[in-house]
C-alpha atoms as one frame of an Amber mdcrd trajectory, in Angstrom:
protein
  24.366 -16.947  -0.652  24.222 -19.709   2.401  24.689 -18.386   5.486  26.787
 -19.810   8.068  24.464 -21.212  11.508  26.252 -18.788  13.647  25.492 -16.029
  11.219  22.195 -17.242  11.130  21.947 -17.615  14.827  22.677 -14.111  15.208
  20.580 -12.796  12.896  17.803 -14.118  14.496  18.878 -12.786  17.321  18.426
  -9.524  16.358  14.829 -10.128  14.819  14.123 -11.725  17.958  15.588  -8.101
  20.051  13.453  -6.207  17.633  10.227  -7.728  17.947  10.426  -7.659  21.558
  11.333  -3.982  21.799   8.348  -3.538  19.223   6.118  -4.787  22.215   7.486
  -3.729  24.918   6.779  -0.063  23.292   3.611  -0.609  22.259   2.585  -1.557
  25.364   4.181   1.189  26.867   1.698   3.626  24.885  -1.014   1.906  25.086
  -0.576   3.043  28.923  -0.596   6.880  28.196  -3.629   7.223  25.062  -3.716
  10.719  23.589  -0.516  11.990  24.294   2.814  13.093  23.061   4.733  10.824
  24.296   2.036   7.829  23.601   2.098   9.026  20.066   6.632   9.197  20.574
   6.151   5.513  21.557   4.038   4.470  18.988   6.333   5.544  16.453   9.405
   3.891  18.299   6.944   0.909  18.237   6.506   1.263  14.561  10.257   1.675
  13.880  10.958  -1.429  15.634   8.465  -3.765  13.689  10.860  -1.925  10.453
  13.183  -3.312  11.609  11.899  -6.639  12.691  10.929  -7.146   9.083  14.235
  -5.915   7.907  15.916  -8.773   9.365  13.566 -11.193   8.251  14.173 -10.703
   5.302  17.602 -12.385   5.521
């Protein structure tokens, strides 16, 4: 299936928004080691990068 530039323009978009939330959270826990919510953010962090490669995948 071909996908149209704006569709694919948007999609990367997203995998763009993803990637940078991915880091932006990351580097949020990295600020608070051994912690609840450094271990909350890490998963966030994790979650992101899912769906990072989600997207790439189209």
């Amino acid at each position: 299936m071909e996908l149209s530039n704006e569709v694919r323009q948007q999609l990367l978009a997203f995998q763009k928004n993803e990637i940078t939330e991915y880091h932006i959270y990351k580097r949020l826990a990295e600020k608070m080691p051994d912690t609840e919510n450094g271990k909350i953010l890490n998963q966030i962090a994790e979650d992101e990068l899912g769906h990072y490669e989600d997207w790439k995948k189209y």
